[in-house]
C-alpha positions as CSV (number, residue, x, y, z in Angstrom):
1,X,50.6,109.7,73.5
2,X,53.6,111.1,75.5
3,X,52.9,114.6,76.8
4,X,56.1,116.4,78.0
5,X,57.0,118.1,80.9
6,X,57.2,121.8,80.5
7,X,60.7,122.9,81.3
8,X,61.9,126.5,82.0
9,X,64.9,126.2,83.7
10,X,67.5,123.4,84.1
11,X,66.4,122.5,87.7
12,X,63.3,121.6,85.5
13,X,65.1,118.7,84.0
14,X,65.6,116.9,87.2
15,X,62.4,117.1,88.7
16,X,59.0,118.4,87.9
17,X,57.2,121.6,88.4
18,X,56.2,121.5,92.5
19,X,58.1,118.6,93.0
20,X,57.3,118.2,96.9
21,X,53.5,119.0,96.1
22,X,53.7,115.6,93.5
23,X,56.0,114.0,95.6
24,X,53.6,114.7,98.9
25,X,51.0,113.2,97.2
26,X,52.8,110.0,95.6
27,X,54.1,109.3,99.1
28,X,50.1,109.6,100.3
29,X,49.2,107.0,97.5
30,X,52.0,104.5,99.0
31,X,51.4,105.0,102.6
32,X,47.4,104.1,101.5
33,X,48.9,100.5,100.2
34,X,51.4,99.6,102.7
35,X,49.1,100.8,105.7
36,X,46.4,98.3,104.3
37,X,48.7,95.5,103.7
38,X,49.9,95.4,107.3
39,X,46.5,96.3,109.3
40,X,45.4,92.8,109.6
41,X,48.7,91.7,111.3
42,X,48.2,92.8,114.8
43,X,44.4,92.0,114.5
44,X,45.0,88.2,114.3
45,X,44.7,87.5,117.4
46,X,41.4,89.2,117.7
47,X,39.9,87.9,114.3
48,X,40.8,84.3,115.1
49,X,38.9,84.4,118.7
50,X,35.8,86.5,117.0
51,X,35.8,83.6,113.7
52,X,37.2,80.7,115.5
53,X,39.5,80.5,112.8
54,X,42.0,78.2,112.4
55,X,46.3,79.3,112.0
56,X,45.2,78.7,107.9
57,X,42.6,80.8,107.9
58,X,44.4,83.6,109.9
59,X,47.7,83.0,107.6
60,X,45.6,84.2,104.7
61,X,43.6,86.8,106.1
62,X,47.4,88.3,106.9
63,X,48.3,87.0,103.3
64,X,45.0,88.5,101.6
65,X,46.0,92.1,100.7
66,X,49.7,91.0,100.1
67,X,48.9,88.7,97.9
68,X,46.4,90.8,95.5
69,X,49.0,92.8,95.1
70,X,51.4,90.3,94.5
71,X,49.3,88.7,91.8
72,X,48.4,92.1,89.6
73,X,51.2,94.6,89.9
74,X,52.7,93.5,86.9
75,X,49.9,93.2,84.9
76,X,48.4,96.5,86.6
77,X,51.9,98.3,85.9
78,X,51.6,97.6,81.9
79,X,48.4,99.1,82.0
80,X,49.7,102.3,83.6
81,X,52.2,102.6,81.4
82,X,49.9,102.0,78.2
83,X,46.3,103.9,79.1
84,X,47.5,106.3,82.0
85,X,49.4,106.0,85.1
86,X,47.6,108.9,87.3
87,X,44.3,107.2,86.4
88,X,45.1,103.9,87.2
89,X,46.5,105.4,90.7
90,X,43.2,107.6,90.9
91,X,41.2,104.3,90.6
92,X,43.0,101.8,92.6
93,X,42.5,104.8,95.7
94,X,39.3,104.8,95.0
95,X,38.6,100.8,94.7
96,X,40.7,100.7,98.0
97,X,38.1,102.7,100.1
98,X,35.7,100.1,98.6
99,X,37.5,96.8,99.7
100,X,38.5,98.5,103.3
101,X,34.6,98.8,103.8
102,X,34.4,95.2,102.6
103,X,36.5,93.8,105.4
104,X,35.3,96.0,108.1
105,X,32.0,94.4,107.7
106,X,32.8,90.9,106.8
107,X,30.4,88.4,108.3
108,X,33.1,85.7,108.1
109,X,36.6,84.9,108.1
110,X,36.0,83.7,104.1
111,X,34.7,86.9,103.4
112,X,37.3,88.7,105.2
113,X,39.7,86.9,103.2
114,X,38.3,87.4,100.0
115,X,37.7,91.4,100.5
116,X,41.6,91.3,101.6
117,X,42.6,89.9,98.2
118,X,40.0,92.7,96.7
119,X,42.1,95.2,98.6
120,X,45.5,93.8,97.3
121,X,44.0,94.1,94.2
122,X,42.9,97.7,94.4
123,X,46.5,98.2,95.8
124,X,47.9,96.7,92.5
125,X,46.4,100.0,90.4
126,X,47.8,102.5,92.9
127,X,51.1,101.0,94.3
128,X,53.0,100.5,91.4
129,X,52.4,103.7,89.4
130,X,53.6,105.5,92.9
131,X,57.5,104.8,91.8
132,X,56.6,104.9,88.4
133,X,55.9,108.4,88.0
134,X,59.0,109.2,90.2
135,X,60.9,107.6,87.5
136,X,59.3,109.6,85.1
137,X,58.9,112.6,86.6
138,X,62.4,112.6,88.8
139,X,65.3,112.2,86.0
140,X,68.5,110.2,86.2
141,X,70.5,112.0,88.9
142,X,70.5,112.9,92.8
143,X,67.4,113.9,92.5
144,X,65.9,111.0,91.3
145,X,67.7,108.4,93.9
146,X,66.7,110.8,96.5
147,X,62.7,110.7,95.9
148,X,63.5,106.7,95.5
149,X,64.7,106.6,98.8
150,X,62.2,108.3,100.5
151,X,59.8,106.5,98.6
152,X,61.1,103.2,100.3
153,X,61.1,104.1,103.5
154,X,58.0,105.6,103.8
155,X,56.6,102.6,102.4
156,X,58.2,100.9,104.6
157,X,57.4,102.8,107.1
158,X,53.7,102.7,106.7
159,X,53.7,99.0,107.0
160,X,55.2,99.3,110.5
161,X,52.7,101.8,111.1
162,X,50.1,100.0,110.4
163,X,50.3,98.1,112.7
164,X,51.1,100.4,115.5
165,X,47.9,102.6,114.6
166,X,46.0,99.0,114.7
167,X,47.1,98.5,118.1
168,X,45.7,102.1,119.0
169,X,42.5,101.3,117.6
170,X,41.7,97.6,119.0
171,X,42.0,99.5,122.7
172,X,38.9,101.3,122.0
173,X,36.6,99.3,119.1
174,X,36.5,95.6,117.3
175,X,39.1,94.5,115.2
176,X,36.5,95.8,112.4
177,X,37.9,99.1,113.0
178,X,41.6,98.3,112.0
179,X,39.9,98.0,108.5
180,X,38.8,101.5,108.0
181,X,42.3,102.9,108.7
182,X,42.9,103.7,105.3
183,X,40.1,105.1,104.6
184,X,40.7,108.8,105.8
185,X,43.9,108.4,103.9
186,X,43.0,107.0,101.0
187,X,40.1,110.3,100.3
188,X,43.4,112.6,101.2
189,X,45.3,110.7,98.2
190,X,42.7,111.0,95.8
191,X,42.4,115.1,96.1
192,X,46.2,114.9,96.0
193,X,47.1,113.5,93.2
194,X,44.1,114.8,91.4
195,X,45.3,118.0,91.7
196,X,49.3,118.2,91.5
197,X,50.1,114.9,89.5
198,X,51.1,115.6,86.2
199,X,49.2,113.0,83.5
200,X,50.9,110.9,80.3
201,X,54.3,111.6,81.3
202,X,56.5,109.2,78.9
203,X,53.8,106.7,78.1
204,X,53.9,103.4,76.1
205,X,52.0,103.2,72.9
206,X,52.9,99.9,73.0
207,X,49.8,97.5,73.4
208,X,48.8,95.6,76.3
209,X,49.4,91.6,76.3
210,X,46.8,90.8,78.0
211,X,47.3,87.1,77.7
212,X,50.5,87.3,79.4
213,X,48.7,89.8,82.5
214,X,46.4,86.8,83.1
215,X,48.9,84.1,83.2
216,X,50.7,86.2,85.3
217,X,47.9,86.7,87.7
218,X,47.3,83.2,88.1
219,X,50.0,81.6,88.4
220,X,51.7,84.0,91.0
221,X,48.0,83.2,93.0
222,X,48.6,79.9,92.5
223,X,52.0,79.3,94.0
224,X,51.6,82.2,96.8
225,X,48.4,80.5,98.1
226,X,50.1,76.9,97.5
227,X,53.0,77.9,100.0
228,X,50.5,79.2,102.6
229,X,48.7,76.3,102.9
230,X,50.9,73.2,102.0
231,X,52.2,72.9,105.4
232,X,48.8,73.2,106.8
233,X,46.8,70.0,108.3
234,X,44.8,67.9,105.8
235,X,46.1,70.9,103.2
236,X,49.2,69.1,101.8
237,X,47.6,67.6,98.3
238,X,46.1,70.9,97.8
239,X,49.1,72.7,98.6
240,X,51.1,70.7,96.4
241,X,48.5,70.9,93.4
242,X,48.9,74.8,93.9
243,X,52.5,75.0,93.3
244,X,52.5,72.4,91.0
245,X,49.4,74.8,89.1
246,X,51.4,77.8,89.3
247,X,55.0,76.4,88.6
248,X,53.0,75.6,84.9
249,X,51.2,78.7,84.5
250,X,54.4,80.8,85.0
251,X,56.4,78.6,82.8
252,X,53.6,79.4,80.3
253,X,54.0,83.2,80.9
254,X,57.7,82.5,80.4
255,X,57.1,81.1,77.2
256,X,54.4,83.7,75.9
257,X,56.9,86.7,77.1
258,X,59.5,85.2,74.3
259,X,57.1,84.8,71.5
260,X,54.6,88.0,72.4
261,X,55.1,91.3,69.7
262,X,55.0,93.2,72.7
263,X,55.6,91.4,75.9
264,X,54.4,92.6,79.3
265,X,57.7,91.9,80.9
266,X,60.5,92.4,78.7
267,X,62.7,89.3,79.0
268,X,66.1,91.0,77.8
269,X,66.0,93.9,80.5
270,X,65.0,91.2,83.0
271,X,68.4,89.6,82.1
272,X,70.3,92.3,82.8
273,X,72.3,91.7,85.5
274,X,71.8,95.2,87.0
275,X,67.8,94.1,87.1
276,X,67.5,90.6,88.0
277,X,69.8,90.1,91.3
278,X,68.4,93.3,92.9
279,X,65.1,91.9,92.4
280,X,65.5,88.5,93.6
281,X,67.5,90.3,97.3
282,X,65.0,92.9,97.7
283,X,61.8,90.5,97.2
284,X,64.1,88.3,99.8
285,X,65.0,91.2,102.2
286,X,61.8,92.8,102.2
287,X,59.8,89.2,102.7
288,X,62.0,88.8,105.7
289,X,60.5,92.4,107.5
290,X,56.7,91.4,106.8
291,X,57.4,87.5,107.6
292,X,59.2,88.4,111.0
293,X,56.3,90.9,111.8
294,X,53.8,88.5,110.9
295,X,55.0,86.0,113.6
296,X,56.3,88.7,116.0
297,X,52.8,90.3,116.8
298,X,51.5,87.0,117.6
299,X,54.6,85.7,119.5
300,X,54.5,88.6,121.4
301,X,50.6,88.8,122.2
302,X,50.3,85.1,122.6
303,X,53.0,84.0,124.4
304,X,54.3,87.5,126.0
305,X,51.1,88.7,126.9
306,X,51.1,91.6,124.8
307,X,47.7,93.9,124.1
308,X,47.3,94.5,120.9
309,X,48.5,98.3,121.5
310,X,51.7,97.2,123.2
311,X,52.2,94.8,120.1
312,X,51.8,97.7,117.9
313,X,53.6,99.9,119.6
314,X,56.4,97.3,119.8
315,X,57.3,97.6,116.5
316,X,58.3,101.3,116.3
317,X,62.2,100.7,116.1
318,X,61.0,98.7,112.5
319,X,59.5,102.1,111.7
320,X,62.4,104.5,113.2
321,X,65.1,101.8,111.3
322,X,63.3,102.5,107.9
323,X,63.4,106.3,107.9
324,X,66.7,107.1,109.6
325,X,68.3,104.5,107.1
326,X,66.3,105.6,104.0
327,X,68.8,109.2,103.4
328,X,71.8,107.5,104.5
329,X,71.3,104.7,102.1
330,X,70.6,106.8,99.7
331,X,73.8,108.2,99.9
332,X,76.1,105.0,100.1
333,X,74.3,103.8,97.4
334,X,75.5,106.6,95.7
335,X,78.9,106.9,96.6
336,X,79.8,103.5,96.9
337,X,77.0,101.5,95.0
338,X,74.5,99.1,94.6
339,X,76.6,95.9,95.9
340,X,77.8,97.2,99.6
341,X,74.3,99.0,100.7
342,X,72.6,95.6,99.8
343,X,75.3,94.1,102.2
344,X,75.0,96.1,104.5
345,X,71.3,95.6,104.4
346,X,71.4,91.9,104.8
347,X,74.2,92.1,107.2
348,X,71.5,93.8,109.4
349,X,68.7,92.0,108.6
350,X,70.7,88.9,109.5
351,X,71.4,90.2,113.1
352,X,67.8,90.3,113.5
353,X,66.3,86.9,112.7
354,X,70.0,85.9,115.1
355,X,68.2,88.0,117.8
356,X,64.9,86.6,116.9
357,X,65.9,83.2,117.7
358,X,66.9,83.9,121.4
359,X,63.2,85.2,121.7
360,X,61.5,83.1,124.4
361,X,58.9,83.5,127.2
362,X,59.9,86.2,129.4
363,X,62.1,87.5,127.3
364,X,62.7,91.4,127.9
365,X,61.5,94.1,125.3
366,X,65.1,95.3,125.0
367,X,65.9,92.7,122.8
368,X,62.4,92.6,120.8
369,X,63.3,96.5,119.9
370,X,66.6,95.2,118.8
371,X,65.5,92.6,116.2
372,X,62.7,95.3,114.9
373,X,65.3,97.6,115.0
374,X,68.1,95.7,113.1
375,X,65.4,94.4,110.5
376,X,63.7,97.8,109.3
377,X,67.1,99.4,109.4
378,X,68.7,96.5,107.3
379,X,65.1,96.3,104.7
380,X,65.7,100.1,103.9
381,X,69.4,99.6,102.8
382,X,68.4,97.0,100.5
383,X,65.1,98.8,99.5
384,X,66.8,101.9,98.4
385,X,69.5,100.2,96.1
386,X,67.3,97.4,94.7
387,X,64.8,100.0,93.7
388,X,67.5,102.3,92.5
389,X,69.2,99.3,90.8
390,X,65.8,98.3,88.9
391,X,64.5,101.7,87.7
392,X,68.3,102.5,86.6
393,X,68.5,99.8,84.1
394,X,65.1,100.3,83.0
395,X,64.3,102.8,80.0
396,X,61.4,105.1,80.9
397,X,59.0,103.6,78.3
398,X,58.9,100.3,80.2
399,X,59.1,102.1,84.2
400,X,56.2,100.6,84.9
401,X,57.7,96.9,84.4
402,X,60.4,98.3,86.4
403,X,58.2,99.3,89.2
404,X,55.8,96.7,89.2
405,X,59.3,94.8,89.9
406,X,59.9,96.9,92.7
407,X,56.5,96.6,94.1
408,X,56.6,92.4,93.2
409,X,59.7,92.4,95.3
410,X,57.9,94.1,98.3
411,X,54.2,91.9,98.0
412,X,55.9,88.8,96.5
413,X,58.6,88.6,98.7
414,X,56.1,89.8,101.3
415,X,53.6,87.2,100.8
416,X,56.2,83.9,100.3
417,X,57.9,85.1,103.8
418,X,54.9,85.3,105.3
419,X,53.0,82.6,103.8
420,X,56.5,80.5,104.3
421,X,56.9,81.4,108.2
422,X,53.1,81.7,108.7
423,X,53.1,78.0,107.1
424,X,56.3,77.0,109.1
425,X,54.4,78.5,112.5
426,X,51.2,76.6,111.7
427,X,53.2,73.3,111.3
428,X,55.5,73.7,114.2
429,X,51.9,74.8,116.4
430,X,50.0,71.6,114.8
431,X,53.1,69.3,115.2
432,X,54.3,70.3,119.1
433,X,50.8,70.0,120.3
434,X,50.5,66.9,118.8
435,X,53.6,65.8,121.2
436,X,51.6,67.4,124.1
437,X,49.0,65.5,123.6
438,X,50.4,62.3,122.5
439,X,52.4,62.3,126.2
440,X,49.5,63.3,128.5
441,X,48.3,61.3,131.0
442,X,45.0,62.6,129.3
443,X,45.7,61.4,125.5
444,X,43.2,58.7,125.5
445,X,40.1,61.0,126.6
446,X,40.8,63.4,123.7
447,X,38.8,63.0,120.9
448,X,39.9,63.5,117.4
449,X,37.6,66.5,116.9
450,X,39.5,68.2,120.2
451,X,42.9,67.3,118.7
452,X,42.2,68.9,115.7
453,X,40.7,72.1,117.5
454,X,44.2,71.8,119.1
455,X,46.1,71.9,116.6
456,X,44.0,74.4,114.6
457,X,45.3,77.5,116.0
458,X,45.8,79.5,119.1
459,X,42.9,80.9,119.3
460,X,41.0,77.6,119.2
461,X,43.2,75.9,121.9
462,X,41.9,79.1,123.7
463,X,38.4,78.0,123.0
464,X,38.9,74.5,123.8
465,X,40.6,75.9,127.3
466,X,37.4,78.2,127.8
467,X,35.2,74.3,127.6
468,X,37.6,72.5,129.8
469,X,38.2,74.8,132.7
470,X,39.7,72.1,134.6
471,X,42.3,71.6,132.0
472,X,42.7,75.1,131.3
473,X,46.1,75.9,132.6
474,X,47.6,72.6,131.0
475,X,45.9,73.3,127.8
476,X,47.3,77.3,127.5
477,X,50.6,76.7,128.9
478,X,50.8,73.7,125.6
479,X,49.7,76.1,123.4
480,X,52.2,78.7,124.1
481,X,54.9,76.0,124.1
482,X,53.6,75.4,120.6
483,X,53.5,78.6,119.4
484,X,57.0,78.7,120.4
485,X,58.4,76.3,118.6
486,X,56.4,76.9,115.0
487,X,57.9,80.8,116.1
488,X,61.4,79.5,116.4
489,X,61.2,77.3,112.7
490,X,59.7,80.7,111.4
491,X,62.9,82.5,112.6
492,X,65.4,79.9,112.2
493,X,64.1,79.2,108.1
494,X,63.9,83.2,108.1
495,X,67.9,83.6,108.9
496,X,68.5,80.6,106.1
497,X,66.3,82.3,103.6
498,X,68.8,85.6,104.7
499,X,72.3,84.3,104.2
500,X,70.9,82.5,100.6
501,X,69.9,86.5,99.4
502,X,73.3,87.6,100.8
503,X,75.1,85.3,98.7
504,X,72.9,86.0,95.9
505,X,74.1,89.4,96.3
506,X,77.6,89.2,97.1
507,X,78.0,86.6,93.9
508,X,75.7,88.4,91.7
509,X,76.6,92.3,91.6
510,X,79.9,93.8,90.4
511,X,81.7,96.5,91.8
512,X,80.9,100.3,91.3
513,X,83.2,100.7,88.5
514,X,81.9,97.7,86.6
515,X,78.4,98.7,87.3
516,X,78.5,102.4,86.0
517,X,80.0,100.8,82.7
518,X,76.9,98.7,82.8
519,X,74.6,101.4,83.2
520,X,75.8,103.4,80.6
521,X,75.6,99.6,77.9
522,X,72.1,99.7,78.7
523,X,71.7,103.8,78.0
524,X,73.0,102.8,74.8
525,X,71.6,99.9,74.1
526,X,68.1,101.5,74.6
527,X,69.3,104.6,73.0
């Protein structure tokens, strides 16, 4: 049942009763998601010398959180809109302390993995139902595109900051530590939203096809995980069988979404051209910041020399770029529309995977605050007026497909991008130091068990340097050559991936004129 917002004045019709107390505490509830998803980044390097894990392993402990979010906000999202959006945001908070405690104490890197997906998953209650009740709460209007705005960059924002505040805290404790720093956060969120967010605001009554939530769970697991491991060593058949699995099972999900009585995912809105290409450049755009973080923090610990801290703290121009941009995009996207603040987001974004590909050894910070710089600043432009775009041609009874698009754009594009360049940086490692090898005098006194310990990951070509302290020198010096060049694919795939959203965009979206007359064919047509 749909209870309505009391209204007493017309201010009231805009935005609900203590707006900044509801929108404090939605903005809590997305910092707790984005800060989890990014926490593991910067402690790579740690967890793969405490696990002796291999660049697969560490790809999917980064991937973990992303990708149970990926995997369930659609799902998640049509149970919001169906059986309660603030509950489903109370419990995922509270299944997120849960999952951050699972992964501070993991006894191994396949448990650490597996309580990352938990997390994801706990995400995929609360992070979707955060824009959601905006859109319900904040009507159509200023107002509205405002709390949107902010909205994105603060998420945004919190997935920089994540990793600067794990940089903080692997100067003084474990990497175990980076996992409890949503914890504090999370219990604030909880009393928050508890007490100032309104409840059954615009609701479905719809039913739930849960069929079609399961087949989309599985096969978005399925190809996500197929493209972090199909460039891996001895991983290609599995890889394959992964994408292969998933290709099917969304096909199937496809197929059930035409014939369903109520579908999960509304095919005809998803048509709309107002929904679809803002969706496909944001998941791009936004893929782009968490893939070029992913391999930055261990690009610049590994082969710069970074600490962890001075990794984190690295990335604070990503951070500063999201929230100066997120106002000011929110007014272009206003007064000149959805089409030229997307291109002016990739047109950024761009300049930072071209500034990304001049990183080398020695290379000075002045042009690493550049490239974080350029991409945060470019990811909000595209943020604000994808997320704008998709809640705009959305009616209110189906917001939460809307922002379970939004949110798929963030963790989908976010896991691809960095299941892509973490996948493209494991091969590029594996492959160089196969060279290295292959040309040393020493080739033929390395055993197959040694190459492969190699090639694993940086991390174990540390451990193999702490064994052969005679070769040590040779051995690290290879490794950050190799870590160079799978960095530099990452990049160089990164830009390509880039210029195909920007086309996309530039192809796909009208100009303001035509796009207002769209906007008011959908008002009517869902009128």
């Amino acid at each position: 049942m749909t209870s309505p917002l009391p209204a007493t004045d017309a201010s009231a019709v805009d935005r609900p009763p203590r707006a900044g107390l509801v929108l404090t505490a939605l903005l809590v509830a997305a910092v707790v998601c984005n800060i989890n998803i990014a926490a593991a980044t910067v402690a790579l390097p740690a967890i793969g010398a405490s696990f002796d894990a291999s660049q697969t392993q560490l790809n999917l402990v980064g991937l973990g959180a992303g990708l149970g979010l990926a995997m369930s906000v659609l799902y998640f999202g049509a149970v919001a809109d169906r059986y309660g959006r603030k509950q489903l945001l109370m419990l995922g908070l509270v299944l997120t302390i849960v999952a951050s405690l699972m992964s501070a104490l993991a006894p191994s890197v396949e448990f650490l993995i597996v309580a990352r997906v938990a997390t994801g998953l706990a995400a995929g209650m609360a992070y979707p139902t955060t824009l959601s009740l905006i859109t319900a709460l904040w009507r159509e209007g200023t107002a509205r595109t405002g709390a949107i705005a902010l909205w994105s960059g603060v998420s945004g924002m919190a997935s920089v900051a994540g990793s600067i505040v794990a940089g903080v805290i692997l100067t003084v404790a474990t990497w175990n530590g980076v996992f409890l720093l949503s914890v504090p956060v999370a219990v604030i969120g909880v009393v928050l939203v508890w007490l100032f967010v309104p409840s059954h605001v615009d609701e479905s009554s719809e039913p739930v096809d849960h069929l079609g939530g399961i087949l989309s769970t599985v096969g978005i697991a399925a190809f996500v995980l197929g493209i972090g491991i199909v460039f891996a060593p001895d991983a290609t058949a599995t890889g394959i069988v992964l994408l292969v699995a998933g290709a099917v099972v969304l096909a199937g999900f496809a197929l059930r979404q035409r014939t369903a009585r109520a579908p999960l995912y509304d095919l005809g809105v998803a048509r709309r051209r107002l929904f679809w290409v803002p969706a496909v450049a944001g998941t791009i755009a936004f893929g782009a910041l968490i893939g070029a973080m992913f391999v930055g923090e261990q690009f610049m610990q590994n082969i710069l020399g970074y600490t962890p801290l001075l990794a984190g703290v690295a990335v604070i121009p990503a951070a500063v770029g999201l929230i100066i941009m997120a106002p000011i995009s929110a007014r272009v996207v206003t007064r000149s529309g959805t089409r030229p603040t997307m291109l002016t987001g990739y047109a950024l974004v761009f300049v930072a995977f071209a500034t990304m590909l001049l990183w080398r050894e020695g290379t000075p910070y002045v042009l690493i605050g550049v490239g974080f710089l350029a991409v945060g600043a470019g990811a909000s432009f595209v943020m604000t007026a994808s997320s704008r775009s998709l809640t705009g041609s959305t009616p209110v009874r189906r917001v939460g497909m809307a922002s379970a698009t939004s949110d798929l754009q963030n963790d989908l594009g976010g896991s691809i991008m960095q299941a892509l360049l973490g996948a493209i940086l494991a091969a590029g490692f594996s492959a160089r130091f196969l060279e290295l090898i292959d040309g040393s005098s020493e080739a033929g006194h390395v055993s197959t068990e040694v190459t492969k310990a190699l090639q694993s990951s940086f991390a174990s070509a540390a451990h193999v340097a702490e064994q052969h302290p005679d070769l040590s020198a040779d051995i690290l010096a290879a490794a950050r050559e190799s870590l160079l060049a799978g960095a530099w694919g990452a990049y160089l795939i990164g830009a390509v991936a880039i210029v195909l959203g920007g086309l996309i965009v530039w192809f796909g979206l009208p100009k303001k004129e035509h796009e207002e007359e769209l906007r008011a064919r959908y008002r009517a047509e869902d009128a």
